[in-house]
C-alpha positions as CSV (number, residue, x, y, z in Angstrom):
1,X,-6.3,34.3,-53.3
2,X,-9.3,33.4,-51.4
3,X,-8.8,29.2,-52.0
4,X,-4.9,29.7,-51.3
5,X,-6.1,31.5,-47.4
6,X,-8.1,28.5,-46.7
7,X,-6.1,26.0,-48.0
8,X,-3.1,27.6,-45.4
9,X,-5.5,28.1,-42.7
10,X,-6.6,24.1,-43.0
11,X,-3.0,23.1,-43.4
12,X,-2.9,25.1,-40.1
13,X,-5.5,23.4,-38.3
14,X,-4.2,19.9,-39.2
15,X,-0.7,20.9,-38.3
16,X,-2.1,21.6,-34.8
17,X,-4.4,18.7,-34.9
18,X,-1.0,16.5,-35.4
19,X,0.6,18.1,-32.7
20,X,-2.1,18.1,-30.1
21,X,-3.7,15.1,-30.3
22,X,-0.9,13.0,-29.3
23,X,-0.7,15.5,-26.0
24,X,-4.4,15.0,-25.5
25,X,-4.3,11.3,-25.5
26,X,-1.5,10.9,-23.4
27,X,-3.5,12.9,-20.9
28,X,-5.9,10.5,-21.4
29,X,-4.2,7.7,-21.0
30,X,-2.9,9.4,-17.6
31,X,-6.6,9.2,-16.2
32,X,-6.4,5.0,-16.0
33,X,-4.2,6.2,-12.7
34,X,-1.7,3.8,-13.1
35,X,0.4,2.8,-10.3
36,X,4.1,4.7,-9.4
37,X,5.6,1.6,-8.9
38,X,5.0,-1.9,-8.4
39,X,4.8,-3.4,-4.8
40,X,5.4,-7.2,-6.2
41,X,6.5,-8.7,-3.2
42,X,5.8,-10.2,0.4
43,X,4.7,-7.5,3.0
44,X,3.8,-8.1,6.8
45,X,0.3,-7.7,7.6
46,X,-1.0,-6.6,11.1
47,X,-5.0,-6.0,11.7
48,X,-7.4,-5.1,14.3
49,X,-11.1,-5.4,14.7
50,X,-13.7,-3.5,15.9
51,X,-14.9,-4.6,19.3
52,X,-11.6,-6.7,19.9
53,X,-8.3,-5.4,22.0
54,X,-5.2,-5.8,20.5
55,X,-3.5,-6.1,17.2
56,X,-3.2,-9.3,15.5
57,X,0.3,-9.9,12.9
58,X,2.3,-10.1,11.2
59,X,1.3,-12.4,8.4
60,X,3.1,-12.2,5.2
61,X,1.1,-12.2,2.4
62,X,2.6,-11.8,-1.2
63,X,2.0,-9.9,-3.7
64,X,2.4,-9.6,-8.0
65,X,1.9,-7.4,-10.3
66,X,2.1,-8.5,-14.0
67,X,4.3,-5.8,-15.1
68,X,4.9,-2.2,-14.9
69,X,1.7,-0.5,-16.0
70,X,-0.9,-3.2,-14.7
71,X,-3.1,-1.8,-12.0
72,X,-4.5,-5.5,-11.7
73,X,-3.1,-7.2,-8.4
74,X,-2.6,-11.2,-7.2
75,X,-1.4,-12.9,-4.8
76,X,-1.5,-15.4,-1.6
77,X,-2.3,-14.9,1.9
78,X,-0.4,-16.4,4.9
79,X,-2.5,-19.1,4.7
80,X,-2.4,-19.6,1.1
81,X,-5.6,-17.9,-0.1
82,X,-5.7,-16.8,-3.6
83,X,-5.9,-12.4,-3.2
84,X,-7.3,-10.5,-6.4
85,X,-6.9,-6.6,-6.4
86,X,-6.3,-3.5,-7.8
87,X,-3.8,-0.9,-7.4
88,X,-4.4,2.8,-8.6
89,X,-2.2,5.7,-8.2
90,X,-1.6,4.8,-4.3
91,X,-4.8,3.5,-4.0
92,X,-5.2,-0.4,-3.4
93,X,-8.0,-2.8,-2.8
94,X,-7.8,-6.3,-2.7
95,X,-9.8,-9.4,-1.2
96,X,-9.9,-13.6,-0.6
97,X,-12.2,-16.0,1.0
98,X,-11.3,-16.9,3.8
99,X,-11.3,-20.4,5.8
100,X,-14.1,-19.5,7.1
101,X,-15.9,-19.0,4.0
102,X,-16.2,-15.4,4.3
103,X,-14.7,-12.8,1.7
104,X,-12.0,-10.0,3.6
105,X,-12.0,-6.9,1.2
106,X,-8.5,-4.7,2.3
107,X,-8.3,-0.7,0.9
108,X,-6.2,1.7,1.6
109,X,-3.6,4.2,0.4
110,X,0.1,3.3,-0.1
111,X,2.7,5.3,1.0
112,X,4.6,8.0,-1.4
113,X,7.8,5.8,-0.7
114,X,6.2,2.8,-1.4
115,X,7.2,1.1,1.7
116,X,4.1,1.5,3.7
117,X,0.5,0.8,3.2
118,X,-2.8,1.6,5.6
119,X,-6.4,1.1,5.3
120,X,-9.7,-0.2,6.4
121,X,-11.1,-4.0,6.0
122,X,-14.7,-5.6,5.9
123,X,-15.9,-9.1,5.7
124,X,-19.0,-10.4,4.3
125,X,-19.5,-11.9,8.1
126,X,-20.2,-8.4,9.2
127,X,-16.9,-7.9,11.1
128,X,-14.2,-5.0,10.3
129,X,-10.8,-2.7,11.7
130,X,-8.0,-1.7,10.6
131,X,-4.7,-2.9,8.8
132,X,-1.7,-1.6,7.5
133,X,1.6,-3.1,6.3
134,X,5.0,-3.0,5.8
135,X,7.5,-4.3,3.0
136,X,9.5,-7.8,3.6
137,X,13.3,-5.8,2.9
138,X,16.7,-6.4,4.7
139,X,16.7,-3.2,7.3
140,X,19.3,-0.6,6.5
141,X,20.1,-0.2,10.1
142,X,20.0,-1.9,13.4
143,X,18.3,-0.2,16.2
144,X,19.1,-2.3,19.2
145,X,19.7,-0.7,22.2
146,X,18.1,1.9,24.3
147,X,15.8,4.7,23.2
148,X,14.0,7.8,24.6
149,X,10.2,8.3,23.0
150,X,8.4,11.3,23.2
151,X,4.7,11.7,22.2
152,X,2.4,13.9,21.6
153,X,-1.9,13.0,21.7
154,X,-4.3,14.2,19.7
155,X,-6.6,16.7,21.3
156,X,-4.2,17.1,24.0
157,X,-1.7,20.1,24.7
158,X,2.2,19.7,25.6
159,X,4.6,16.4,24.8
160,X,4.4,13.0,27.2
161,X,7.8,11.9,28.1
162,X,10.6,10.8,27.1
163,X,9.8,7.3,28.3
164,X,13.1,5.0,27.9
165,X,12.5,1.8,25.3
166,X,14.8,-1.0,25.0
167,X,14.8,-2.7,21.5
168,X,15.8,-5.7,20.3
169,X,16.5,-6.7,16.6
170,X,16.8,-10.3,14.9
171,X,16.5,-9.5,11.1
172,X,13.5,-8.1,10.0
173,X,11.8,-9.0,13.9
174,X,12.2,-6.6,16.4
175,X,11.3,-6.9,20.5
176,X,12.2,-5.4,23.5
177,X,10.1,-3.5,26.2
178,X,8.5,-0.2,26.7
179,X,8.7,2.2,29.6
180,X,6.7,0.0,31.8
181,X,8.5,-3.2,31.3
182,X,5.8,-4.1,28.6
183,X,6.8,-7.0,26.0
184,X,6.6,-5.1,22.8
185,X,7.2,-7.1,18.9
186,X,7.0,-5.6,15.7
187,X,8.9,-5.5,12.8
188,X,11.8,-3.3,10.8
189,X,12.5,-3.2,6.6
190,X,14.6,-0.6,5.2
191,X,14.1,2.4,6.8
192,X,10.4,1.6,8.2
193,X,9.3,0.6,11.3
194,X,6.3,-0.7,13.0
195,X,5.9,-2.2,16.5
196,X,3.0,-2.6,19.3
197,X,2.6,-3.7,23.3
198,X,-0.4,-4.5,24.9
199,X,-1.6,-1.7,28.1
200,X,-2.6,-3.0,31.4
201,X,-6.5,-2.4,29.9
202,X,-6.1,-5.3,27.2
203,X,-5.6,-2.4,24.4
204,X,-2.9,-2.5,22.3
205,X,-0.5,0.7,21.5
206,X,0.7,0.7,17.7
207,X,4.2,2.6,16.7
208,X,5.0,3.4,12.9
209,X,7.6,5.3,11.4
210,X,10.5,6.0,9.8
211,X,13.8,6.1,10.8
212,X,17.2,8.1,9.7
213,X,19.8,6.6,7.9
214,X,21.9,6.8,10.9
215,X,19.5,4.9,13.3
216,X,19.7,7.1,15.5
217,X,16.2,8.5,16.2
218,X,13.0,7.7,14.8
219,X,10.0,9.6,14.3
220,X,6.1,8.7,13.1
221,X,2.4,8.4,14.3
222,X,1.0,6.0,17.1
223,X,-2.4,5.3,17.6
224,X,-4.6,3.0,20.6
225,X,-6.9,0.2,20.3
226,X,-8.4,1.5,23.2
227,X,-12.2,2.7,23.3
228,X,-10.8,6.2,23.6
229,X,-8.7,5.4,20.7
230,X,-6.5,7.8,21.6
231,X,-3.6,9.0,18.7
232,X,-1.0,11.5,18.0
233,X,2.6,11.6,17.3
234,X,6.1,10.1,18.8
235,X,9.4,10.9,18.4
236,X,13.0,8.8,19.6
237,X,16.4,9.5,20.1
238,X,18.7,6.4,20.7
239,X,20.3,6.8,24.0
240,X,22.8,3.6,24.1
């Protein structure tokens, strides 16, 4: 009686073992972060850096991914540089030597829709800023015409505006001017948007966002290349 309770019991254990072990190895596998999607592609590029006003773009660089699950990441800048990388969860880094000899090393997070990316950049030349880019895609929506923006600023109480915009759109490329007649460029692809002007200071104001499937407002975060650099919120409504 004994030997036929142990013998059950072990038949128990692997029984469990079978069923288990496939569950704890796919949690395992989870932790190699794989990506949520692939962003094989081109993408428009824009980048600031430290001690330098304005914001410099776009440049389309492309992007591959090998196939679904690879986390490894290649590609070519605007000028033709070869980019290696890495991709993980929304995590990406990659890098290239540039023309001037120096390595550029890019991270940042992508967005949850997989439209947008953001992050930080060094060079081995000791220079650094900012970046972030959006996908190369037909835009769902035109949003020529004229627009009211509201903002908000970090740190600071109450909404700024509205200020009326005026946008142009060719494509992907957008212009147009803002509320003080200021030339302002950027780009639109699907339901993203990003543009910039330059302030009477030499700083450069940067827009990004979404907008509705309508196009009829827009809504995302700004921030200034200013020394302040000022930040906050902004909010439009097409007026015309």
């Amino acid at each position: 009686m004994q030997n036929q309770t142990i013998n059950d019991w072990l038949k128990v254990c692997l029984l469990l073992c079978v069923i288990t072990l496939p569950l704890f190895l796919g949690s395992c596998g989870g932790s190699t972060s794989e990506a949520p999607f692939k962003i094989t592609g081109s993408w428009f590029i824009y980048n600031t850096t430290a001690g330098t006003a304005g914001e410099q773009g776009p440049n389309t660089f492309s992007f591959t991914q090998s196939d679904a699950s690879s986390n490894n990441l290649t590609g070519t800048t605007s000028q033709s540089q070869a980019i290696t990388g890495n991709v993980s969860d929304l995590n990406i880094s990659f890098s290239w030597v540039g023309s001037d000899s120096a390595t550029y090393t890019y991270t940042g997070v992508i967005s949850g829709d997989g439209f947008t990316m953001s992050g930080t950049w060094t060079n081995t030349s000791g220079l650094s800023g900012t970046w972030h880019a959006i996908v190369s895609a037909a835009p769902s929506v035109n949003i020529a015409g004229n627009w009211n923006i509201t903002l908000t600023t970090s740190g600071t109480a109450g909404q700024q505006g509205p200020y009326p915009f005026i946008f142009t759109q060719s494509g992907n490329g957008i212009g147009g001017t803002a509320s003080q007649g200021q030339a302002l460029i950027g780009t639109v692809s699907i339901l993203s948007i990003t543009f910039s002007f330059a302030e009477s200071d030499g700083s450069t104001d940067v827009y990004t966002g979404l907008i509705n499937a309508a196009g009829t407002t827009m809504s995302g975060t700004w921030k200034s290349t200013s020394v302040s650099r000022q930040s906050g919120t902004w909010s439009a409504t097409k007026s015309g």
